[in-house]
N, C-alpha and C positions, 0 to 999 in steps of 0.2 A: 640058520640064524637070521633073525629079522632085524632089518636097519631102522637105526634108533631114529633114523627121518622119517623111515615110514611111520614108525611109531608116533614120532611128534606130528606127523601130518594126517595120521587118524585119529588123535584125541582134538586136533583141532577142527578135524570133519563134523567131530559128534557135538560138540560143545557148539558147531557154528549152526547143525542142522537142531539144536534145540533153543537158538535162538530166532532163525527165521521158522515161524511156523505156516505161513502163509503168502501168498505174493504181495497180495491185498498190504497186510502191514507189514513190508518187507522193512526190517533194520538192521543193518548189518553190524555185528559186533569188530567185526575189523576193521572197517570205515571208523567204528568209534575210540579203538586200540589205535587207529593211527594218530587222530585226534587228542587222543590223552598222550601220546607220543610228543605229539607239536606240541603241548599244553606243557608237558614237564620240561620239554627244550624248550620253552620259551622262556620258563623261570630258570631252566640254569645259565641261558644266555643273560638274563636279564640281572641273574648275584655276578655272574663273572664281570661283567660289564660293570657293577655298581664297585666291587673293590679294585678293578684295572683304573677306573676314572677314579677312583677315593686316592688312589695311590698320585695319581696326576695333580691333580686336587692339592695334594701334602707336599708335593716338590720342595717349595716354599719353608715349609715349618721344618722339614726334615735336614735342607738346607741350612738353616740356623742353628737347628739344634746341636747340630753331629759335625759345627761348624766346615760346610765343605764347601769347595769353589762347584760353580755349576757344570761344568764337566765331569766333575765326580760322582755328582749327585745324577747326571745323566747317566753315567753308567750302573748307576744302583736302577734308575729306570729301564734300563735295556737287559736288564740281568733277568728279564722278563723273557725276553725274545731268545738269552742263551740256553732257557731253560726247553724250550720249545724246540731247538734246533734240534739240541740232543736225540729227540725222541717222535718228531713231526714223521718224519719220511716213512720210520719205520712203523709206527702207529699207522697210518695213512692207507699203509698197502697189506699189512696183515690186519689191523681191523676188519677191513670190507669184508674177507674170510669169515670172518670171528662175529661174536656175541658182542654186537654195536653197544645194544642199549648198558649192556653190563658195564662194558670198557667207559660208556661215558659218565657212568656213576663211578665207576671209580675215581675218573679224573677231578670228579668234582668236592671227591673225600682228599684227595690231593690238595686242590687248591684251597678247602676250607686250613688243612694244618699251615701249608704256607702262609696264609694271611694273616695266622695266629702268631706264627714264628715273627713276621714284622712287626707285631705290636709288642712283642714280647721285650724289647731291650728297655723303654722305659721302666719299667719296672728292676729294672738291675742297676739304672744310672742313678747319679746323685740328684738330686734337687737343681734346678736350673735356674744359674746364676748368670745378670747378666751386669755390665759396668754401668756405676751413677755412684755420682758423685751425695746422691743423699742417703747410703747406706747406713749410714751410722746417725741418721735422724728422721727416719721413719715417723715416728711418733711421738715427737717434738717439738715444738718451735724454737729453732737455732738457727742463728748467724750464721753463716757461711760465706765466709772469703775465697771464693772458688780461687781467686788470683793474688798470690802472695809471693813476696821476693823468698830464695829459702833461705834467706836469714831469719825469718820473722817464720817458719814455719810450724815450728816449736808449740803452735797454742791449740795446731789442727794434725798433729803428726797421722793419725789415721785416715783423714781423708786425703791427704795428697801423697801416702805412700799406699794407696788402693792401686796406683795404677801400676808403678814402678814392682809393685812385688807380685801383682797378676800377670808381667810380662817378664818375668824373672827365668831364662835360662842356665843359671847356674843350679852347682848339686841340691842344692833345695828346695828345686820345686820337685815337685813331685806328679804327676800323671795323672789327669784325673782317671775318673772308675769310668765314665763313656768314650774315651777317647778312642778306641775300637769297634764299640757296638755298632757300629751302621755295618760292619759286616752281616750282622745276622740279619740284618733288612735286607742286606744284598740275597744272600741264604734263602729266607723266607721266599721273597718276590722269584727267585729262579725256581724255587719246587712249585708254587704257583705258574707258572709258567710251563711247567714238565705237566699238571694237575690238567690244565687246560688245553692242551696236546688234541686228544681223540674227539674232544667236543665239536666241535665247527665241521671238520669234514665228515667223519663220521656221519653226525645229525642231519647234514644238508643231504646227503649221498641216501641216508635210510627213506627221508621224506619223496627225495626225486624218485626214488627205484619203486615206491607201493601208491604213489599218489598220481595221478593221469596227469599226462602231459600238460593240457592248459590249466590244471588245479596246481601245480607244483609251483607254479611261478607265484601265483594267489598264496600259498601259503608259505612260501621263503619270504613274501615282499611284507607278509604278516608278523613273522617268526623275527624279521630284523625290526619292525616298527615297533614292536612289545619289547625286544630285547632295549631300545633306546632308553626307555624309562628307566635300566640300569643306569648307564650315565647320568640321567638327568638327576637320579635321586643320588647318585654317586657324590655330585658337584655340590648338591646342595648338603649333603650331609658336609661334604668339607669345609661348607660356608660355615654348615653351625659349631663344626670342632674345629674351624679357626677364630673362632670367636672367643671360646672358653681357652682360658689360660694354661699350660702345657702339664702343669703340679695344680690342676682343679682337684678340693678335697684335700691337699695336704698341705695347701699353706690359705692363707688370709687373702684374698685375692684382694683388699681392699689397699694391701698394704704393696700391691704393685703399681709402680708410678709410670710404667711406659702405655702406651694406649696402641690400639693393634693393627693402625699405620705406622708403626716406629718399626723401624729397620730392626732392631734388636726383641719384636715382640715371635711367640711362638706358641701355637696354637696347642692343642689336645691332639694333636698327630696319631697318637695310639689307638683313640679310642674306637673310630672309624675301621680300624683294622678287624676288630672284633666282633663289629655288628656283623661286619660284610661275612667272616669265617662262619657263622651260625647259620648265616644265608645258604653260602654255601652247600654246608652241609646240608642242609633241610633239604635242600635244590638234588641234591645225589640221590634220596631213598626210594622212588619212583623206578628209576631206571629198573632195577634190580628183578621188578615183577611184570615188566615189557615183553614179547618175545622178542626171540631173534630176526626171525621173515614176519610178513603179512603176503596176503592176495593182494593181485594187481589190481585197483579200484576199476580199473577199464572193463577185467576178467570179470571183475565181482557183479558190475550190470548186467554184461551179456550172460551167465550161468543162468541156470533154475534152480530154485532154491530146492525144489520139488524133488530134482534127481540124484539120485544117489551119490554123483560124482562131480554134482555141479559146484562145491563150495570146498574142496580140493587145496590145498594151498600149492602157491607156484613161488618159489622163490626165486626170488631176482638174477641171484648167484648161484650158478652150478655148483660151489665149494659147499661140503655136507660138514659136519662135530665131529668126522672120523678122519678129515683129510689132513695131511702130514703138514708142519711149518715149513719141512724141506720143499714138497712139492709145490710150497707158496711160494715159497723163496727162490725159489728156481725162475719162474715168471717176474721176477723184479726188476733184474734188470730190461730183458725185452720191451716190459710193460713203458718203462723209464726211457729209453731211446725210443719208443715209438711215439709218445706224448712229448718230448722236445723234438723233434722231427715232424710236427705237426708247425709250418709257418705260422698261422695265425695266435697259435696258443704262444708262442714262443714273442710275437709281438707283444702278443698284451701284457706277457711277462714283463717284460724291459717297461713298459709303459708304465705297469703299474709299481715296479721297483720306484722307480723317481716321483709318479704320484704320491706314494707312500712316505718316500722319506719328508716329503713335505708337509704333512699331515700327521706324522708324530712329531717333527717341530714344533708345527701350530700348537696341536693340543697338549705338548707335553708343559711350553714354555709361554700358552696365551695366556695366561692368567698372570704370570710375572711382568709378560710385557703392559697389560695394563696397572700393574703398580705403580712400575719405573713411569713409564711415561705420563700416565692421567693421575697419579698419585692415589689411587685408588686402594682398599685398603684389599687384603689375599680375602678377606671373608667376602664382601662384596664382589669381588671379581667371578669369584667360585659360584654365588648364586647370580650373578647375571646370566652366567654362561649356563647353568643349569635352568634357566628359568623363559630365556629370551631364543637362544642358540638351537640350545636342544631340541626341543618340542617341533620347532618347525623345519628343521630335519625328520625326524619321526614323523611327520603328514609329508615330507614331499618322497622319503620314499618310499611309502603307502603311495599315494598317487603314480610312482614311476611302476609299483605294480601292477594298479588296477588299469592303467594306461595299455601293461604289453597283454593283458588279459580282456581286454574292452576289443580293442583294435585288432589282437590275434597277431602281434608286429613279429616279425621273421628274422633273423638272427643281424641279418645286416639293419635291418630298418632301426633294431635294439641298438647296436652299436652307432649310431647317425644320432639316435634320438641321446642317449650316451652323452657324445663328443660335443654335441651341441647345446645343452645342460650345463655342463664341466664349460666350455669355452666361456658360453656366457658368464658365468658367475668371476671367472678368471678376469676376465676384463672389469668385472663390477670391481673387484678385490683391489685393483690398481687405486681406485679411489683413496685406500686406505692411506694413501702415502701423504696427501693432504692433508689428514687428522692428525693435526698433533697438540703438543703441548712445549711450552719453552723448558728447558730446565731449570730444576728446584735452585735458585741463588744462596746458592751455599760461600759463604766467604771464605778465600783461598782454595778453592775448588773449580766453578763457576764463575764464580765472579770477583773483584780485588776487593779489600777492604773500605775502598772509597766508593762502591756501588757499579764501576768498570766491568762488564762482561768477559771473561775470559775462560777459558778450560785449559786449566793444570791437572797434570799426573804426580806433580813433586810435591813431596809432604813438607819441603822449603817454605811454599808460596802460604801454609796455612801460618805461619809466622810472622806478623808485622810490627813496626814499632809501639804500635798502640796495645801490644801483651808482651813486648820481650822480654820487660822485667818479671814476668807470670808464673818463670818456671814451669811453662805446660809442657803435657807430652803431644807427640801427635798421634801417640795412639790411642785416644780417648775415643769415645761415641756418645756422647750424652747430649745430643742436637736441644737445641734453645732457640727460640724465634724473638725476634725484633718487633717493634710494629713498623717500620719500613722495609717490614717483607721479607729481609735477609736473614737468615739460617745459618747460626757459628755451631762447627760441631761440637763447644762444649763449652760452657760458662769459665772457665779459663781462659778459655782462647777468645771468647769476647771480652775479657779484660774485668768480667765483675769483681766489684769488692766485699760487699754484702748482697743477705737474702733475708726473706719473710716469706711466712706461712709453712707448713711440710705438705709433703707426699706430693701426691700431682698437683698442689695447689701452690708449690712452690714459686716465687717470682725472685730473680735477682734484680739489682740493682747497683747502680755506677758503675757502670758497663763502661772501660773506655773506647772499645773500638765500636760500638754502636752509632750510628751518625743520625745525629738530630735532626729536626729543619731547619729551627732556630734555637738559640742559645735560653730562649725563656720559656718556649712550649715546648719545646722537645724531651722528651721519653728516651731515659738513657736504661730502661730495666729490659728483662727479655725474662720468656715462659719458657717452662719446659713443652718439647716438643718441637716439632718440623712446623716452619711456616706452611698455609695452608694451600692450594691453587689458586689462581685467581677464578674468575666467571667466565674470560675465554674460553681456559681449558676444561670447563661442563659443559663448555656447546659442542666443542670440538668431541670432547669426549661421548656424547649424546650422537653425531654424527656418524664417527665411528661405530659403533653400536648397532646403528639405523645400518648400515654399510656392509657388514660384518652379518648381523641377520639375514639379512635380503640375499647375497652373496648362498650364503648356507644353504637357502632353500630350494634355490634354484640347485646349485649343487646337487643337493642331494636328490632331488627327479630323474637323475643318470645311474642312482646307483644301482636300483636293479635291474637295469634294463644291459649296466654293463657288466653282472653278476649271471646274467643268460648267457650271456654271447659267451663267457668262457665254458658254461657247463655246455654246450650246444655245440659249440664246434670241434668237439672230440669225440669221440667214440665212445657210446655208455659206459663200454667195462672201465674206460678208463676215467672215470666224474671224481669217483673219492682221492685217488693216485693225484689227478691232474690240482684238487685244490686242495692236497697236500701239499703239494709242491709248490703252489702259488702258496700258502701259507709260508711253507717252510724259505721259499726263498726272498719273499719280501720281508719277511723280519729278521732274517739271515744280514740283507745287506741292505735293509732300511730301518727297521728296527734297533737293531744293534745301534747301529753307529750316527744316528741320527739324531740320539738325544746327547750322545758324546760332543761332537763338532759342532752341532746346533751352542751348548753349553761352552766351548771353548771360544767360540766367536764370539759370544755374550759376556764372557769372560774379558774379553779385549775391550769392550766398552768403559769396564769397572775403574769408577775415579778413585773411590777409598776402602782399601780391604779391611777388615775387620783383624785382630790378631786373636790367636788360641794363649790360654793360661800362660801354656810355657812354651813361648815361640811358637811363630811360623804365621803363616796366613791361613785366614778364617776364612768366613763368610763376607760376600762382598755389600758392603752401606751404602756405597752410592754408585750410580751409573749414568754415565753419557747418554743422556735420554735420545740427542738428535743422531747422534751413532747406533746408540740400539736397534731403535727406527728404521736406519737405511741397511744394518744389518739382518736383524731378522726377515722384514719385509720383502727384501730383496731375496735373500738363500731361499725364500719361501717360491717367490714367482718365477724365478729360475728354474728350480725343479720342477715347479708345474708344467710353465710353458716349455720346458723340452720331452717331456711325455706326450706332448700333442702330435709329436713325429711321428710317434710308433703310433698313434691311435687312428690318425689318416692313413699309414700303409696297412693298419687293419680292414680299416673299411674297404680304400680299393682291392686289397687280396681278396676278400671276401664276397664281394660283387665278382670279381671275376671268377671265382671256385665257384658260386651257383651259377654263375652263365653256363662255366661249361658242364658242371653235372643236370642243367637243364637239357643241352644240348644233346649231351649223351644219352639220357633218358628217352628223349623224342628218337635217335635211332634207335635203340632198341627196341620201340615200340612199333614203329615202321617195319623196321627188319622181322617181327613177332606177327605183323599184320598180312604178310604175304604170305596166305591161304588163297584156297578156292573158295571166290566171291559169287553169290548170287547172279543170274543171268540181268544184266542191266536194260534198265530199259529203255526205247528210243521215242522219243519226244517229240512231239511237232508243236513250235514255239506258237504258228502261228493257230492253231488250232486246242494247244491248253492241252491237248491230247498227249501220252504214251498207251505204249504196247511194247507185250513182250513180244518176241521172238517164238522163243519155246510155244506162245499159249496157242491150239490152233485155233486158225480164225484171225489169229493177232487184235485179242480185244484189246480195249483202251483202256484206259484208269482219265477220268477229269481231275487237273490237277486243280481246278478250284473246288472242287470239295474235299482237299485234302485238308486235314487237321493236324499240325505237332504241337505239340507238347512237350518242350525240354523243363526240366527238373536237373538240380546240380546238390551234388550233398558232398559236404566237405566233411572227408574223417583227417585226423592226423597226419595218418601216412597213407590215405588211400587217394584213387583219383576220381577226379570227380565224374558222376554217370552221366548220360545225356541220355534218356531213353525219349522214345519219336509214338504219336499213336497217330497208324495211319487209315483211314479209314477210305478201302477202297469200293470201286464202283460195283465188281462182281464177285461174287465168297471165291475162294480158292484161292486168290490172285497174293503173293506175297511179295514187298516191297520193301527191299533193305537201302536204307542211305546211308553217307560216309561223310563226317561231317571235318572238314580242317579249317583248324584255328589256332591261334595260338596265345594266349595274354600274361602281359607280365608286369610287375610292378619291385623295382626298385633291384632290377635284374631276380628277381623270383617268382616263380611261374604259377599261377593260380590255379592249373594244374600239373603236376609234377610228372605226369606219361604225355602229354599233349599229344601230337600227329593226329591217327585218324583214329577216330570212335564209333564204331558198327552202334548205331543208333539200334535202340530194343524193338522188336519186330512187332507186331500182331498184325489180327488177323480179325474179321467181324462175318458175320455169315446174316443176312438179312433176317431171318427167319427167329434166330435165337440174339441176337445182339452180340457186341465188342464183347468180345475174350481174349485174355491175355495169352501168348502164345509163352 
C-alpha cells in the first residue's frame, strides 16, 4: 500500500520539476504558494480586523439603541473573546496536525455568518423612537407651552402625557418587539469569535515553519501592517454609518429633529455588520486550494533543481492525513506543561494579560471617552481615530519589523528594544491627564439654576422654583441650549411658555429659569440642542490628539519585536500550542472582563440615566466628564505600568539563559577539541624564526612572510569559520593554528561554539602555487 504523503509529495515533485526548468531562471512555485499564503492571510486578517473594530466603532449606537448601561453592552463586546475560549486551545494543538489552510477558511465562513447574525435584529425591531416634546408637530408651526400648570393642561393633553405614558409601568404598557434583541448581537459576535479561533495561530505558525528564519519576521511584521488597514477602514466605516440615521430608507430623515451629537441620536449600526460579513466571506475561498505543507525556503536554495530529489517536499511536522486525533491528543497535555514550565514564556504571559486588559479598555471605550469629555460627536471620534491613530501604528510596526530584520536583533536585544518602545509611549500617555475639558453646564446637574457650579446625582436638584409650577417629569431628554451657555434638559424644566418655528428649527421662548444679563437685552428663549463647547476645549482637545498619536507610534515600534521574543523562546514544536495559548489566555482574562469593569466603572460616573418605555434604566445622557477622566485614565496606566514587572524579569531571565547556554556551548566545544594536535612549533621571538621538531634539519618558517586571512560567515545556527592561509617558506611544511576569543553583545555570542577554532590549513608548493588543502 502506498502512503497517501508519498503520493502527495510526488505529485508535488512533478508539478515543482516542471516548474523550475533551469537554474538560470530558477522560480520556485512554493516560494510563490507561500506568498499567495501571506496574501490570502493578509486579507482575512485585514476583514476580521475591519468588523472586530466596526463592532468597537458601534459601541455607542448599539448602546442607545438596545438602551443598555455600558457594562452590558461590554459584555456583548467580550462575548467575542467567550467565543474564542471555547475552541482556542483545542484549535491551537490539533490544527498544527491538520489541514491549516482549510481550518482557516473555515473559520472565516464562520465569522462572515456571525457578523450577519449581528446586523440581523434591526430588521425584526420596530422603528426607533426617541422622547421630544415636538412629536405631534413635525410639520407645523405650533405653539408650544412646554411649561403649563396641570390645570391648564387640557389645550396640549398629548404633549405632556408623551412622557408620563412612555414611562408607564402598569398592565398597559406593553414590551416593546426589541427589548430582547441584543441577544442575538451577543449570539452573533461569539460565533464570530469561535469563526476567528484557527486564524492568527494557525497562520502565524504556517508562515514561521516554511519561511527562513530572518524572512519570517519580515513577513509577520508585513502580515500585521496590511492587517491594520482593517481597523483603520473598520473605524471609518463606523464614522460613516454613524452618521446615517438608524431607519435610513424607511422614514424622512428630514423629519428627525435630534442632530448626531445628541445623546439620544443613533447611528446605522447594522449596516456595517454586513459589509464587513461579505468580506469575510470572500476572505475564506482561497484557503481551500492552499496546500497543507510547503518546502523549507532555506531547503529550497540549497537543493538542485536538476536532481531528481532535490525539490522533495519536507514538512515541518512529523504528523502525516493518516495520523489518529488520539495520538494527537495524547501529546496535549505534555505539550501544555512543557510550554508553561518555560519561565520566560510564562512571564510574558502575565505581562501581556495586564497589557491587554488595558488596550481593550482603550479601544473598546476611546471613542466614547472623546464624546463625553471633548463633546465630540461618535462619527467624528470614529474617523479621527481611523484616520490619525491608526495609520501610524501600521508604519511603526513596519518599522519594529524592518528594525529586527536590518540589525539581525537576538531575542533579548527584541525584548529591550520592546520594553523601551512601550515605556516611552507610557510615559507620553501620562500627558493625557492634562487634556481636558470642563463639564457640559447642564442646569441641576452640573451646575444650579443661578449659573453655581455644582455635581448632583439627585433628580431633586433638576427642580427649582423657576419651573415648580411646570409639572415636569425628570425623566425627560429633550436638552435645549441658552445663549448663556447653560443646558436645561428639557424646555419644561427651563420654564418655557411658548415656541416658533418646527422640526430642528424650533426656538422656545419665556423661558423662566433662563438668566438674563440684563432685564432689557437679555434673551429669555433657548434651541433645541446641547450647548455647544467653548474654544478652550478644541485646543485642549487638538492636544490630546497630538498626545494620543505620538504615544501610538512609538508604541507600536515594540510590537514586533515583542511578537519574536515569545515565538523564540520556546521550542519550535511548540510556536502554534504556545500563541494559542497566549491567545486563548489573554482574552480569557482580559478580553472577557475588560470591557465589563472598564463599562461598570464608567457607569459610576453617569449623572443622568436615560429611562426604557416601561421602566427601568436606559442608556446613560450625561456623565461626570472630570470623573470619567480620572477613571478611565487611571484603570488604563495602572494596568500598563504594572506589566512593566514581568517585562524587566523577562529581560534579566533571558540574558541570563544565553549567558549560560553560551557558556555551556564553549565547553562542549573545548571538551570536543581535545584531539591529537599537529606537532607545534617553536619559535625564536628574537629571530621571527620557527621550526618544527619532527622536520629533520629543523627548518624554519619566517613569520613575516606569513599571510592570514580570516573570513567569518554567519548562518543561523551555524558557527562562524575562520579559515588562516598560511604561506610557508619550504613546500611540505604544514602549519596549524588555534585561535581563542570570545565576543559578545548584549550577553549573546557572536559566535555560539566560540573556544578554539582549528584555523583551515594549506599548504603552497613553490613550483605549482597556493592550493587549498
Amino acid at each position: 500500500m502506498v502512503d497517501p504523503s508519498e503520493e502527495d509529495n510526488a505529485k508535488m515533485t512533478s508539478q515543482h520539476a516542471l516548474c523550475t526548468p533551469d537554474k538560470d531562471t530558477l522560480k520556485d512555485p512554493c516560494c510563490s504558494t507561500l506568498k499567495m499564503f501571506i496574501m490570502s492571510l493578509s486579507f482575512a486578517y485585514f476583514s476580521k480586523a475591519l468588523c472586530g473594530t466596526y463592532m468597537k466603532s458601534s459601541i455607542t449606537q448599539i448602546e442607545r439603541r438596545f438602551d443598555l448601561s455600558s457594562s452590558l453592552v461590554g459584555l456583548i463586546d467580550g462575548s467575542f473573546e467567550m467565543g474564542n475560549l471555547l475552541f482556542l486551545a483545542v484549535v491551537s494543538h490539533f490544527g498544527a496536525k491538520l489541514h491549516r489552510p482549510r481550518l482557516i477558511g473555515s473559520g472565516c465562513f464562520l465569522m462572515a455568518i456571525g457578523s450577519a447574525i449581528t446586523g440581523l435584529p434591526h430588521f425584526f425591531m420596530g422603528r426607533y423612537k426617541y422622547d421630544t416634546v415636538l412629536q405631534n408637530s413635525l410639520n407645523e408651526t405650533v405653539s408650544i407651552a412646554a411649561c403649563q400648570d396641570a390645570t391648564v393642561q387640557s389645550d396640549y393633553p398629548d404633549i405632556h402625557q408623551e412622557f408620563t405614558m412612555n414611562f408607564n409601568t402598569g398592565s398597559d404598557c406593553e414590551k416593546e418587539s426589541g427589548s430582547y434583541m441584543w441577544v442575538y448581537v451577543f449570539l452573533g459576535n461569539a460565533l464570530r469569535g469561535i469563526g476567528e479561533t484557527p486564524v492568527t495561530p494557525l497562520g502565524i505558525s504556517y508562515i514561521d515553519d516554511f519561511a527562513k528564519a530572518e524572512n519570517s519576521v519580515f513577513y509577520i511584521a508585513c502580515l500585521q501592517t496590511i492587517s491594520l488597514l482593517g481597523p483603520m477602514f473598520g473605524f471609518l466605516m463606523g464614522s460613516m454609518c454613524a452618521k446615517l440615521y438608524v431607519d435610513i430608507g424607511f422614514v424622512d430623515v428630514d423629519s428627525v429633529t435630534i442632530s448626531p451629537k445628541d445623546a439620544r441620536w443613533v447611528g446605522a449600526w447594522w449596516l456595517g455588520f454586513f459589509v464587513s460579513s461579505t468580506s469575510l466571506l470572500l476572505a475564506g475561498i482561497p484557503f481551500w486550494f492552499l496546500p497543507r505543507s510547503l518546502p523549507k525556503q532555506a531547503e529550497e536554495q540549497r537543493e538542485d533543481p536538476s536532481s531528481p530529489h532535490g525539490n522533495q517536499e519536507h514538512p515541518a511536522h512529523p504528523a502525516t492525513p493518516t495520523m489518529k486525533l488520539v495520538d494527537i491528543a495524547k501529546g496535549f497535555l505534555p505539550s501544555l506543561k512543557k510550554l508553561l514550565g518555560t519561565p520566560a514564556y510564562f512571564l510574558l504571559l502575565c505581562g501581556s494579560i495586564l497589557n491587554f486588559n488595558s488596550l481593550i479598555g482603550l479601544i473598546t471605550f476611546k471613542a466614547k471617552y472623546m464624546e463625553q469629555q471633548f463633546g465630540q460627536s461618535a462619527s467624528r471620534a470614529n474617523f479621527l481615530i481611523g484616520v490619525l491613530n491608526l495609520p501610524v501604528v501600521a508604519v511603526g510596526i513596519f518599522l519594529g519589523g524592518l528594525v529586527m530584520k536590518r540589525y539581525k536583533l537576538s531575542v533579548v536585544s527584541g525584548a529591550q528594544l520592546s520594553f523601551l518602545a512601550s515605556f516611552s509611549a507610557y510615559l507620553l500617555m501620562l500627558l493625557q491627564f492634562g487634556t481636558k475639558c470642563d463639564n457640559l453646564r447642564m442646569a441641576g446637574l452640573t451646575v444650579s439654576y443661578n449659573g453655581t457650579p455644582q455635581i448632583s446625582y439627585d433628580e431633586q436638584t433638576l427642580f427649582s422654583q423657576c419651573n415648580q409650577h411646570c409639572s415636569c417629569s425628570a425623566a425627560e431628554w429633550d436638552p435645549v441650549c441658552s445663549d448663556d451657555g447653560i443646558t436645561y434638559m428639557s424646555p419644561c424644566l427651563a420654564g418655557c411658555m411658548s415656541s416658533s418655528g418646527h422640526g430642528k428649527n424650533t426656538v422656545f421662548h419665556n423661558c423662566s429659569c433662563v438668566l438674563s444679563p440684563s432685564p432689557v437685552e437679555g434673551s429669555t428663549s433657548v434651541s433645541l440642542g446641547q450647548c455647544p463647547r467653548g474654544p478652550a476645549c478644541s485646543r485642549s482637545f487638538t492636544s490630546y490628539m497630538a498626545v494620543s498619536v505620538l504615544s501610538s507610534f512609538i508604541n507600536s515600534l515594540g510590537t514586533t519585536p515583542a511578537y519574536m521574543v515569545i515565538i523564540r523562546c520556546i521550542s519550535p514544536e511548540l510556536k502554534s500550542l504556545a500563541l494559542g495559548i497566549q491567545t486563548l489566555v489573554i482574552r480569557t482574562l482580559g478580553g472577557i472582563p475588560a470591557p465589563v469593569y472598564f463599562g461598570a466603572l464608567i457607569d459610576s460616573t453617569c449623572l443622568k440615566w436615560g429611562m426604557k418605555k416601561c421602566g427601568g434604566r436606559g442608556a446613560c445622557r450625561l456623565y461626570n466628564s472630570d470623573k470619567y477622566r480620572v477613571i478611565f485614565l487611571g484603570l488604563i496606566t495602572c494596568l500598563s505600568g504594572s506589566s512593566y514587572f514581568f517585562v524587566i524579569a523577562v529581560i534579566v531571565l533571558l540574558r541570563k539563559q544565553f549567558s549560560k547556554d553560551t557558556l555551556r556551548a564553549l565547553r562542549e566545544t573545548n571538551q570536543g577539541r581535545l584531539e591529537l594536535q599537529p606537532p607545534k612549533l617553536q619559535c625564536d621571538e628574537a629571530s621571527e624564526h620557527c621550526s618544527s621538531p619532527s622536520q629533520p634539519g629543523g627548518e624554519a618558517l619566517d613569520l613575516s612572510e606569513r599571510t592570514v586571512e580570516t573570513t567569518e560567515s554567519y548562518a543561523p545556527h551555524a558557527c562562524p569559520a575562520s579559515p588562516s592561509t598560511v604561506t610557508p617558506e619550504k613546500p611540505g611544511v604544514v602549519v596549524t593554528e588555534q585561535v581563542n576569543g570570545l565576543t559578545g553583545v548584549d550577553g549573546n555570542l557572536e559566535s555560539a561554539c566560540g573556544g578554539q577554532q582549528d584555523l583551515e590549513t594549506e599548504s603552497r608548493d613553490p613550483a605549482k602555487g597556493p592550493a587549498v588543502a
